[in-house]
PQR file of N, CA, C, O and H, with PARSE charges and radii, in Angstrom:
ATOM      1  N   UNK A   1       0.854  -1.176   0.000 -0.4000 1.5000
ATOM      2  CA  UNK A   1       0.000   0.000   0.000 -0.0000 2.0000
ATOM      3  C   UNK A   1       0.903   1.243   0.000  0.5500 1.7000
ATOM      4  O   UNK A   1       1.821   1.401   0.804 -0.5500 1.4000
ATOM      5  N   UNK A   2       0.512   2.252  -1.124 -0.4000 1.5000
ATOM      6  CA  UNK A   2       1.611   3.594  -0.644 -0.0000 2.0000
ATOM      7  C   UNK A   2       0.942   4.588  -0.311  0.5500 1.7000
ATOM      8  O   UNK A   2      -0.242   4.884  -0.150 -0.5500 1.4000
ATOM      9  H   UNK A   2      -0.234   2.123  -1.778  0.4000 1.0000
ATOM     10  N   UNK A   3       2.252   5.200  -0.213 -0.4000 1.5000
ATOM     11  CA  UNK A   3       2.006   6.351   1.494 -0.0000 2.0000
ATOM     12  C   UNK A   3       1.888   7.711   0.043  0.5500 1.7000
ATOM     13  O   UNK A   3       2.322   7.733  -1.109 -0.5500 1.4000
ATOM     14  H   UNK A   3       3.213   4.959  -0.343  0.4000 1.0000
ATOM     15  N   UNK A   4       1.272   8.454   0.682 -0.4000 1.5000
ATOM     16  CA  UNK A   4       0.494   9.938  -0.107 -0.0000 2.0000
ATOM     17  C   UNK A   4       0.908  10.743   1.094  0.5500 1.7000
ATOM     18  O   UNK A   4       0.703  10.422   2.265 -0.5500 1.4000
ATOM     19  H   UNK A   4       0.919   8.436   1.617  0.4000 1.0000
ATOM     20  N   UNK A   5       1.574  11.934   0.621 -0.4000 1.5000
ATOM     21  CA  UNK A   5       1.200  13.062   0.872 -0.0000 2.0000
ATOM     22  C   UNK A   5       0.491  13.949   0.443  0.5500 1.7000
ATOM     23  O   UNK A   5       0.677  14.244  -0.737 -0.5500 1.4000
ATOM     24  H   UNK A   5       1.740  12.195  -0.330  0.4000 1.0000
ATOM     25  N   UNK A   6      -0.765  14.841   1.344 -0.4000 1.5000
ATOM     26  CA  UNK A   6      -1.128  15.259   0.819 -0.0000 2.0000
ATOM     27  C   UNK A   6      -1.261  16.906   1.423  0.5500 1.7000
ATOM     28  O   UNK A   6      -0.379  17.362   2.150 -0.5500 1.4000
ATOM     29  H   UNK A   6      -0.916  14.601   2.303  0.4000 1.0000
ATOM     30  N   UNK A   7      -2.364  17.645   1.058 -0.4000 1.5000
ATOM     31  CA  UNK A   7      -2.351  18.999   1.265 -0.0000 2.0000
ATOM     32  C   UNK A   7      -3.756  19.715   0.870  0.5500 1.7000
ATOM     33  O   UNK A   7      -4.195  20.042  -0.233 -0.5500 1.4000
ATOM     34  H   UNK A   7      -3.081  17.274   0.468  0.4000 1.0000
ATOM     35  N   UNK A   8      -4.291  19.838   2.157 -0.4000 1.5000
ATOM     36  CA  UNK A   8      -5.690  20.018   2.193 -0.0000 2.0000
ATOM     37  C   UNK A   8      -5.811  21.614   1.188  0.5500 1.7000
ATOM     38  O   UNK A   8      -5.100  22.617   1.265 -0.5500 1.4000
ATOM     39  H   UNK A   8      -3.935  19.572   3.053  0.4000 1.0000
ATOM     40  N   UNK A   9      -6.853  21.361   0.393 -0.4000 1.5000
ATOM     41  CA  UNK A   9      -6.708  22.853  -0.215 -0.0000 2.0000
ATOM     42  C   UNK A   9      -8.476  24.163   0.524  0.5500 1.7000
ATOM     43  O   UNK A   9      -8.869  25.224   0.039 -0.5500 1.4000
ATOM     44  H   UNK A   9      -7.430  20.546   0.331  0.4000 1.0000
ATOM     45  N   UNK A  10      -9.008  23.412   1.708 -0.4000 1.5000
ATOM     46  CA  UNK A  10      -9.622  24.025   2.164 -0.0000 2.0000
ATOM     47  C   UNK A  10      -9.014  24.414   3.347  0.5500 1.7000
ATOM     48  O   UNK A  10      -9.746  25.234   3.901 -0.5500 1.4000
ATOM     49  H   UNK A  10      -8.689  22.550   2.102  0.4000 1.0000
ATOM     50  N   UNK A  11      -7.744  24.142   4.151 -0.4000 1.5000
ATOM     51  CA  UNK A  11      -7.262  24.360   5.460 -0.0000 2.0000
ATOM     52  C   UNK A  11      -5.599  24.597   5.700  0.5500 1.7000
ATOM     53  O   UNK A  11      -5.140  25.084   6.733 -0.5500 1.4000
ATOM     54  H   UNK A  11      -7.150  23.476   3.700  0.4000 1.0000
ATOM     55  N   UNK A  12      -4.589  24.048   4.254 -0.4000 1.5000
ATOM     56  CA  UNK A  12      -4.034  24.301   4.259 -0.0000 2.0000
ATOM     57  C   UNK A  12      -3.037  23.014   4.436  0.5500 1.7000
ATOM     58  O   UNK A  12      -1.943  22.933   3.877 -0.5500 1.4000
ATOM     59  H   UNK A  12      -4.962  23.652   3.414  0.4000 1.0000
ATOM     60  N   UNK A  13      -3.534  22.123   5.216 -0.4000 1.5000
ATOM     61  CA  UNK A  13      -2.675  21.361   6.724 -0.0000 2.0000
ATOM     62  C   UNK A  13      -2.129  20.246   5.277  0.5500 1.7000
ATOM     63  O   UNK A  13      -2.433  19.997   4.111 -0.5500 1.4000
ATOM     64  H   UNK A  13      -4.422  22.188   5.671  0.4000 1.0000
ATOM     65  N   UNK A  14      -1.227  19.887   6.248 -0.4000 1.5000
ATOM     66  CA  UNK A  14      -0.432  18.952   4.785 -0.0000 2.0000
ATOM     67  C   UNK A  14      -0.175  17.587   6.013  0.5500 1.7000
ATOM     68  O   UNK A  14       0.390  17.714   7.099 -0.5500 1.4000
ATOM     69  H   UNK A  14      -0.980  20.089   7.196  0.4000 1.0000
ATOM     70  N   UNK A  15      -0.772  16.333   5.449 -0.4000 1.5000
ATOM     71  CA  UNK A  15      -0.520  15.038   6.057 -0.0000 2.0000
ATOM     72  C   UNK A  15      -0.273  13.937   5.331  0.5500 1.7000
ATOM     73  O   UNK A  15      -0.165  13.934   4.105 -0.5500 1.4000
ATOM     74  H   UNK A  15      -1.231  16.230   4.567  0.4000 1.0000
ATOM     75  N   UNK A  16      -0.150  12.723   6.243 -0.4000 1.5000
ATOM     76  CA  UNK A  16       0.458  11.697   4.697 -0.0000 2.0000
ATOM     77  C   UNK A  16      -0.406  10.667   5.282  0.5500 1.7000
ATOM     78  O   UNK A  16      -0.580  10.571   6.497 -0.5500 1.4000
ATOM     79  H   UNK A  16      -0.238  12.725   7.239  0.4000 1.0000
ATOM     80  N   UNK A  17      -0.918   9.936   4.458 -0.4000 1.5000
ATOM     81  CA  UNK A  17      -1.678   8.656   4.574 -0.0000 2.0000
ATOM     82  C   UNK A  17      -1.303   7.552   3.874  0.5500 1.7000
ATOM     83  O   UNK A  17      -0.978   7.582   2.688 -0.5500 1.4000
ATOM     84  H   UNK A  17      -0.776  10.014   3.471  0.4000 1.0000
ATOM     85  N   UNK A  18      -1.345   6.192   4.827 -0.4000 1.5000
ATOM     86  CA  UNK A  18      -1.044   5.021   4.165 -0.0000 2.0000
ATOM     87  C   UNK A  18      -2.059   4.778   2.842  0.5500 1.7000
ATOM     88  O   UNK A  18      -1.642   5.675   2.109 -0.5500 1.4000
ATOM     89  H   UNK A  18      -1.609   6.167   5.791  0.4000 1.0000
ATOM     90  N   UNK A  19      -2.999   4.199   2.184 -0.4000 1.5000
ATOM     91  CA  UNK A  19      -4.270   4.069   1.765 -0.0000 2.0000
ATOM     92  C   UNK A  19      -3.761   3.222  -0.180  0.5500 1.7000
ATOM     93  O   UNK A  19      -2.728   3.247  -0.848 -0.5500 1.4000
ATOM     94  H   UNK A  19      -3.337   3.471   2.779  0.4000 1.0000
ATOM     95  N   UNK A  20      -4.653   2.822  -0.316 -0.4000 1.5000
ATOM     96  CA  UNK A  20      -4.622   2.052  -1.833 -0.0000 2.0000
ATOM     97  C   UNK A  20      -4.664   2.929  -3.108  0.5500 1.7000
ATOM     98  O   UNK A  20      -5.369   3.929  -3.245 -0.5500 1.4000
ATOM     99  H   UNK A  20      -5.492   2.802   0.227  0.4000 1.0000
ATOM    100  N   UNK A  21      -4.154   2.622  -3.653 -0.4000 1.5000
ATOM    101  CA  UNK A  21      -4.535   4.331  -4.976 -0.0000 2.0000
ATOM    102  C   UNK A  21      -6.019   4.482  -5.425  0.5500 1.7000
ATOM    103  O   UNK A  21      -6.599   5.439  -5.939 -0.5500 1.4000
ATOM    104  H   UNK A  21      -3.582   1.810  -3.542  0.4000 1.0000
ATOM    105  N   UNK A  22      -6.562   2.933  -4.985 -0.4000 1.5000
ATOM    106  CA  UNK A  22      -8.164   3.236  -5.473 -0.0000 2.0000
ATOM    107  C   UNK A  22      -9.005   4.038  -3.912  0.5500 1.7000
ATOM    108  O   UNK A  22      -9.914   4.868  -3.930 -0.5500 1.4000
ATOM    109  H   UNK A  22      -6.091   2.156  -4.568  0.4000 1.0000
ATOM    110  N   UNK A  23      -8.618   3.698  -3.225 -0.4000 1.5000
ATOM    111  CA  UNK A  23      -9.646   4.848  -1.450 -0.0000 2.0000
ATOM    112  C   UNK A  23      -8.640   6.367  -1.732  0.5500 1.7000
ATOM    113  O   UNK A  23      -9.075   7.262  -1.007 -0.5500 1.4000
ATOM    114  H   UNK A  23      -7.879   3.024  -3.209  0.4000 1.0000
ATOM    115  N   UNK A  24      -7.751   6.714  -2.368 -0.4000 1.5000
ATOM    116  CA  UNK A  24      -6.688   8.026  -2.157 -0.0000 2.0000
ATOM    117  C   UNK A  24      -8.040   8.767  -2.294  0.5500 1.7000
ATOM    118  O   UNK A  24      -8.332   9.431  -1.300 -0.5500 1.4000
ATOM    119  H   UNK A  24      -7.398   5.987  -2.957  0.4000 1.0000
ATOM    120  N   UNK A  25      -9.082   8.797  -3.494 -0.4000 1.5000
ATOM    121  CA  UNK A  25     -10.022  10.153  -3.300 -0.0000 2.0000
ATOM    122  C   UNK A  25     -10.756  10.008  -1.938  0.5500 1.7000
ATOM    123  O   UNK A  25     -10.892  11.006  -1.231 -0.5500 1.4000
ATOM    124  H   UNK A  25      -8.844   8.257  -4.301  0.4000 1.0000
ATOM    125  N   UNK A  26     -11.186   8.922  -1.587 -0.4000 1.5000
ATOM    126  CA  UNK A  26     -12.046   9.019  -0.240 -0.0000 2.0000
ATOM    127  C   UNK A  26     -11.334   9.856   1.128  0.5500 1.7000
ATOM    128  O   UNK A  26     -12.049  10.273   2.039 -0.5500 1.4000
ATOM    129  H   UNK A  26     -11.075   8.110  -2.161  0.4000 1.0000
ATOM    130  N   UNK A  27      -9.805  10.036   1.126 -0.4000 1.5000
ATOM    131  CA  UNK A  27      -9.029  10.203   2.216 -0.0000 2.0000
ATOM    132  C   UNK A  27      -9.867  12.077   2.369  0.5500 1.7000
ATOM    133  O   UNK A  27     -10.244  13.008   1.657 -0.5500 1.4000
ATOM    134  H   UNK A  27      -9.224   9.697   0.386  0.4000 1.0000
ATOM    135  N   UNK A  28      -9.744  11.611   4.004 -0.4000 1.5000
ATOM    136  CA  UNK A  28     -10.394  13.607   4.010 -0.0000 2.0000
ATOM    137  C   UNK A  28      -9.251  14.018   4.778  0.5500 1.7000
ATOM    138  O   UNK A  28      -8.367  13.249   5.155 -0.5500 1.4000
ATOM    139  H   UNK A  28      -9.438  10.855   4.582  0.4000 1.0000
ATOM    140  N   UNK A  29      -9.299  15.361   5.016 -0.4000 1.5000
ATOM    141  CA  UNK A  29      -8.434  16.186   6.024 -0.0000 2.0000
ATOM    142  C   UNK A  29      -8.489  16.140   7.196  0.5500 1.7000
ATOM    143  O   UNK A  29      -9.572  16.564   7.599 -0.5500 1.4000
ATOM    144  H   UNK A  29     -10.017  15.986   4.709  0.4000 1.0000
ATOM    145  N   UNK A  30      -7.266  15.552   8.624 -0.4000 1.5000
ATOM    146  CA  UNK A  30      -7.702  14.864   9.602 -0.0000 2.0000
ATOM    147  C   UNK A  30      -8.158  16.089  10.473  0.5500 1.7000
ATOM    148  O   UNK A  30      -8.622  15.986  11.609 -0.5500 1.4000
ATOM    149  H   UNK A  30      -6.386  15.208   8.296  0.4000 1.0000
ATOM    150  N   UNK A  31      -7.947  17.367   9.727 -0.4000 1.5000
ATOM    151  CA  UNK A  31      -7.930  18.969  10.589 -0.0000 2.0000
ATOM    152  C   UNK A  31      -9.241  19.275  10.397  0.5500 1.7000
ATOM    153  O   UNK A  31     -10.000  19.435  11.353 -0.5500 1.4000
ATOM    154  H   UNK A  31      -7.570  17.451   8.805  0.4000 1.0000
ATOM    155  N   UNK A  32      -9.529  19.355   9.463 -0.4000 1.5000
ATOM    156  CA  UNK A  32     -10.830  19.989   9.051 -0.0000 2.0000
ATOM    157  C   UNK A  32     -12.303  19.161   7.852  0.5500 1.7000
ATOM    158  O   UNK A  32     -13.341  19.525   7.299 -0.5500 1.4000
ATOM    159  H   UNK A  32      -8.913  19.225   8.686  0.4000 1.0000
ATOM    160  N   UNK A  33     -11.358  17.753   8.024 -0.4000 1.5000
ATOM    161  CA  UNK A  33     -12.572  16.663   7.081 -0.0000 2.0000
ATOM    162  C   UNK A  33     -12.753  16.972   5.864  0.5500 1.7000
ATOM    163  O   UNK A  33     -13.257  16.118   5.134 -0.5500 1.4000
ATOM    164  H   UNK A  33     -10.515  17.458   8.473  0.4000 1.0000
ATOM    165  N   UNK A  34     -12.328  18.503   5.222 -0.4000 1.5000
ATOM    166  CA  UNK A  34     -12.872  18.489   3.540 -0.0000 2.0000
ATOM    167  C   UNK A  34     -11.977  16.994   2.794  0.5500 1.7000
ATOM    168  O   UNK A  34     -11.122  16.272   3.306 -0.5500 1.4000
ATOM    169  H   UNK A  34     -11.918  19.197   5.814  0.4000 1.0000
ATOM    170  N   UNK A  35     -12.463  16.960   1.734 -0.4000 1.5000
ATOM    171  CA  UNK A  35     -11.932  16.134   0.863 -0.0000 2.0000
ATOM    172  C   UNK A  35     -11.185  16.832  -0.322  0.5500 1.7000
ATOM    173  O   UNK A  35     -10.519  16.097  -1.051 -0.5500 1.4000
ATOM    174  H   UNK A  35     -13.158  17.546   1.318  0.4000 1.0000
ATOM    175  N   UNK A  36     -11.232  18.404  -0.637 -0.4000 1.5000
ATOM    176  CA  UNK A  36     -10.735  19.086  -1.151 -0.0000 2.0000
ATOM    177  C   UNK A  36      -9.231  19.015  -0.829  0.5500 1.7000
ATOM    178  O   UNK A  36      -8.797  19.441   0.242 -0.5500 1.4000
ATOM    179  H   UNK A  36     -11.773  19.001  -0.044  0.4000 1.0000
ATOM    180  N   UNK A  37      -8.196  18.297  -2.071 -0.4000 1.5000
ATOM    181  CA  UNK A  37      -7.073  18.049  -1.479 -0.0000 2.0000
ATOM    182  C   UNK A  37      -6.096  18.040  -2.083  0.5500 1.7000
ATOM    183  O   UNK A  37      -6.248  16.856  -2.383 -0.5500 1.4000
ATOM    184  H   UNK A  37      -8.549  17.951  -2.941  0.4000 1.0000
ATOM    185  N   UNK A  38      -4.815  18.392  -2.753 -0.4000 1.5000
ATOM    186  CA  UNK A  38      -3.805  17.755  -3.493 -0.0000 2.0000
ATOM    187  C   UNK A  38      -2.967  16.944  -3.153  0.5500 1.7000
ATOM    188  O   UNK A  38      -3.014  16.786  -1.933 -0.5500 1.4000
ATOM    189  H   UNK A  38      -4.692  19.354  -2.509  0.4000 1.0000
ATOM    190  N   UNK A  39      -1.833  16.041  -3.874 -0.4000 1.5000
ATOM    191  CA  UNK A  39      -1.448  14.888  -3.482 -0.0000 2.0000
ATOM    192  C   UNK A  39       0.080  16.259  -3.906  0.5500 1.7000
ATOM    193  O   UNK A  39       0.329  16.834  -4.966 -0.5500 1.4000
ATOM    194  H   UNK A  39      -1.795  16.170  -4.865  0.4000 1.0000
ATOM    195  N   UNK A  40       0.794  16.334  -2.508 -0.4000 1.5000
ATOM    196  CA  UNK A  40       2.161  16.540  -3.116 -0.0000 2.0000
ATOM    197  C   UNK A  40       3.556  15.924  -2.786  0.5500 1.7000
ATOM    198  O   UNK A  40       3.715  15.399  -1.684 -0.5500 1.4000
ATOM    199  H   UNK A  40       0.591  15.867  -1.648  0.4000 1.0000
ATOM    200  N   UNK A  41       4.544  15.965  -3.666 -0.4000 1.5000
ATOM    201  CA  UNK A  41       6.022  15.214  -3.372 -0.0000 2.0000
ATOM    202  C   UNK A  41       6.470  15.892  -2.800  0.5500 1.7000
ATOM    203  O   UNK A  41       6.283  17.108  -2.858 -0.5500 1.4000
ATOM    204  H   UNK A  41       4.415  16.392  -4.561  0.4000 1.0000
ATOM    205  N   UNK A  42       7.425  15.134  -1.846 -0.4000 1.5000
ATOM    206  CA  UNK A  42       7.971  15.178  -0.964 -0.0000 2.0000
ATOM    207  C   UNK A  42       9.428  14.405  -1.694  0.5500 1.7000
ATOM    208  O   UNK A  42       9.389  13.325  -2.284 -0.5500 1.4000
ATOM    209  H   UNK A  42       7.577  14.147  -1.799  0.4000 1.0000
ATOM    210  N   UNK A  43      10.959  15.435  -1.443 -0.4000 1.5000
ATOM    211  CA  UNK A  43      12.134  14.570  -1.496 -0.0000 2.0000
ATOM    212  C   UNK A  43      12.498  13.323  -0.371  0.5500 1.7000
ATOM    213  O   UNK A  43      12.369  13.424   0.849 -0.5500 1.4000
ATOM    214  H   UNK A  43      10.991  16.312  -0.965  0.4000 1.0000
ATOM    215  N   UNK A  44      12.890  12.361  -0.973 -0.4000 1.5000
ATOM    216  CA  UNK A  44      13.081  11.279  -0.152 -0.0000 2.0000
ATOM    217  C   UNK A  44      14.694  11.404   0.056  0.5500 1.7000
ATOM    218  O   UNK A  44      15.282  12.131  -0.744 -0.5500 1.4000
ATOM    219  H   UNK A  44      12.995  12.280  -1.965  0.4000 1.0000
ATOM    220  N   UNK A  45      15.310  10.871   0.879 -0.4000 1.5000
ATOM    221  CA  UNK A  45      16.487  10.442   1.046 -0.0000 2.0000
ATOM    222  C   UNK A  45      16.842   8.597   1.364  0.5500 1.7000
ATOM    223  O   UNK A  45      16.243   8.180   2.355 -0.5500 1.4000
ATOM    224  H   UNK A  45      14.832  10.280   1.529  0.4000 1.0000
ATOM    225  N   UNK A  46      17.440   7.880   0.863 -0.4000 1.5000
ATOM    226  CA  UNK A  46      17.588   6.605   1.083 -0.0000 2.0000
ATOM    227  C   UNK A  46      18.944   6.218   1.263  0.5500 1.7000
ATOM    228  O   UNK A  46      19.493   6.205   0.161 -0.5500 1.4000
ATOM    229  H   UNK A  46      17.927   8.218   0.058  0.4000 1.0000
ATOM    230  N   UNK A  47      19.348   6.052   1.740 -0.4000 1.5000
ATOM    231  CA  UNK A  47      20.607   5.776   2.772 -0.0000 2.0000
ATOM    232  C   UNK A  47      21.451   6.237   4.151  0.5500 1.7000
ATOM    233  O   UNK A  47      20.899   6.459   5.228 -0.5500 1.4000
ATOM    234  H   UNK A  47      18.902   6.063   2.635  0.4000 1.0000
ATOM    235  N   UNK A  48      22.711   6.326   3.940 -0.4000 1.5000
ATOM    236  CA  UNK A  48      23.357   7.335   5.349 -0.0000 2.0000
ATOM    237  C   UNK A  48      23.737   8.672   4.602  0.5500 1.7000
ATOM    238  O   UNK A  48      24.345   8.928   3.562 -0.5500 1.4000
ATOM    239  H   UNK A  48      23.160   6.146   3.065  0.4000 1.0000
ATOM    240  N   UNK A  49      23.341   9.143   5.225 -0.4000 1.5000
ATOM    241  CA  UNK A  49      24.184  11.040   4.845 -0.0000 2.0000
ATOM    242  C   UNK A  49      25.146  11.368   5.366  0.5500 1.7000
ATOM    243  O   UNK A  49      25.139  11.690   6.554 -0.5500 1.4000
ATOM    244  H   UNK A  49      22.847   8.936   6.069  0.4000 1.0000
ATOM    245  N   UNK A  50      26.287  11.377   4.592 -0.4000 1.5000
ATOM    246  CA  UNK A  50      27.191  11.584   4.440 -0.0000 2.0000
ATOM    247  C   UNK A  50      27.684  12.721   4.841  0.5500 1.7000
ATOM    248  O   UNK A  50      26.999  13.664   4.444 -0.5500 1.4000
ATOM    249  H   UNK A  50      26.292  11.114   3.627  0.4000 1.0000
ATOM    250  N   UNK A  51      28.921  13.135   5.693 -0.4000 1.5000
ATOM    251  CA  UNK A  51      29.285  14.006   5.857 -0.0000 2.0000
ATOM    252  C   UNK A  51      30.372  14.196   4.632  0.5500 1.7000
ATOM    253  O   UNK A  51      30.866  13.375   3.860 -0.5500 1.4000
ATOM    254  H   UNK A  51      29.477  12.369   6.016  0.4000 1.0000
ATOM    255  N   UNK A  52      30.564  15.826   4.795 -0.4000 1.5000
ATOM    256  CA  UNK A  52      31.472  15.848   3.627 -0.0000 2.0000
ATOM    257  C   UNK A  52      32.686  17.561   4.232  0.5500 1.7000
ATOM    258  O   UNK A  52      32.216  18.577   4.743 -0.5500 1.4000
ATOM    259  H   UNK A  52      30.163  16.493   5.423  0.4000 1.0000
ATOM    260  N   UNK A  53      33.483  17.432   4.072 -0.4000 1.5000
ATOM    261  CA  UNK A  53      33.907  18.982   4.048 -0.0000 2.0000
ATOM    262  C   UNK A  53      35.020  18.972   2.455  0.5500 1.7000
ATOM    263  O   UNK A  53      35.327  17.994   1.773 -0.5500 1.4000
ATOM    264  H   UNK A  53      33.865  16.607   3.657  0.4000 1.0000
ATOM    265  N   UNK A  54      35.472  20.669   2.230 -0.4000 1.5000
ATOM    266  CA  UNK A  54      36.135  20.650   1.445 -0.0000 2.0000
ATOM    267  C   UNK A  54      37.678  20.003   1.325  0.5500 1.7000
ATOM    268  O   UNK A  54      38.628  19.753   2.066 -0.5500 1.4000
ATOM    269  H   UNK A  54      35.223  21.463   2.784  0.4000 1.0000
ATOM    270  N   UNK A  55      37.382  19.917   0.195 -0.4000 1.5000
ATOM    271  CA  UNK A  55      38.873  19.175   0.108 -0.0000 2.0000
ATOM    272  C   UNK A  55      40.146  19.912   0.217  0.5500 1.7000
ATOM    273  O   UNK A  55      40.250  20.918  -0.484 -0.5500 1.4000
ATOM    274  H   UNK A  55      36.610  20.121  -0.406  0.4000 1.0000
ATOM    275  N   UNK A  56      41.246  19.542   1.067 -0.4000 1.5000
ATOM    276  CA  UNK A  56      42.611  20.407   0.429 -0.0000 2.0000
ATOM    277  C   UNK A  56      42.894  21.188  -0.319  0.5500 1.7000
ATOM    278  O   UNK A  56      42.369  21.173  -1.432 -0.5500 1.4000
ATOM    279  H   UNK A  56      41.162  18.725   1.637  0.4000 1.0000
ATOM    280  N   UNK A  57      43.822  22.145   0.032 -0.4000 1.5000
ATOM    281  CA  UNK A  57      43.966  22.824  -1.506 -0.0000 2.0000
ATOM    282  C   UNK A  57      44.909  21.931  -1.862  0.5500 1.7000
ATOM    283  O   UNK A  57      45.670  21.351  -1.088 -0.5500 1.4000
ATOM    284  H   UNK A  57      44.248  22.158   0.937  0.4000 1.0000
ATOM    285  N   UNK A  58      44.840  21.782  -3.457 -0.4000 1.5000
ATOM    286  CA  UNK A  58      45.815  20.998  -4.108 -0.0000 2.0000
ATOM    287  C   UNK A  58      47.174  21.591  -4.657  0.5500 1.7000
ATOM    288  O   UNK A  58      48.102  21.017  -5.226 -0.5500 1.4000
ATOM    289  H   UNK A  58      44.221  22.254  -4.086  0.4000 1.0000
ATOM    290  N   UNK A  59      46.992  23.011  -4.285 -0.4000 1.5000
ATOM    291  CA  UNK A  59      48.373  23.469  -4.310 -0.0000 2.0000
ATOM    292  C   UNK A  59      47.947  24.744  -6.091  0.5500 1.7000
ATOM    293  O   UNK A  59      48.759  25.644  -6.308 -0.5500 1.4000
ATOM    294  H   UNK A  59      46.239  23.477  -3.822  0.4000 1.0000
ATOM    295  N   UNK A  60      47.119  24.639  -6.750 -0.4000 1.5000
ATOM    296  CA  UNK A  60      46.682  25.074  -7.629 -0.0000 2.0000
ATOM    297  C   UNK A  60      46.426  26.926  -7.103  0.5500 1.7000
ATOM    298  O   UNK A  60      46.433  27.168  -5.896 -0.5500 1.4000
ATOM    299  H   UNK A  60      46.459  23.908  -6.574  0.4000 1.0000
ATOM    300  N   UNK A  61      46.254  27.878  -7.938 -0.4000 1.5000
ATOM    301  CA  UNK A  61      45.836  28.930  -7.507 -0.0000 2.0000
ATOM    302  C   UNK A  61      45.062  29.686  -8.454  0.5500 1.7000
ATOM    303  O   UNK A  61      44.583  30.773  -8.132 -0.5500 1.4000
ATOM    304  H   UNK A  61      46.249  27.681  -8.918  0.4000 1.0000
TER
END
């Protein structure tokens, strides 16, 4: 089953629901119940995050 984010367009409030792609229209707003809603992306990250700093100077100028 996938996860939706969504974003109530009568209240504003943005939540994510587990639900089937066929119930996604039934899902309402848990703030305010409209069903008035968009589905939006969200960036994912999948793994470890990495630290990083700059590298050396290589002697270049």
């Amino acid at each position: 089953m996938p996860r939706y984010d969504f974003r109530c367009l009568n209240c504003g409030h943005e939540y994510e629901k587990w639900v089937s792609y066929s119930q996604k229209e039934a899902v309402t707003c848990p703030q305010c119940e409209s069903k008035q809603k968009e589905i939006i992306f969200k960036a994912t990250v999948k793994g470890p995050i990495a630290n990083s700093t700059c590298s050396p100077s290589s002697g270049f100028s």
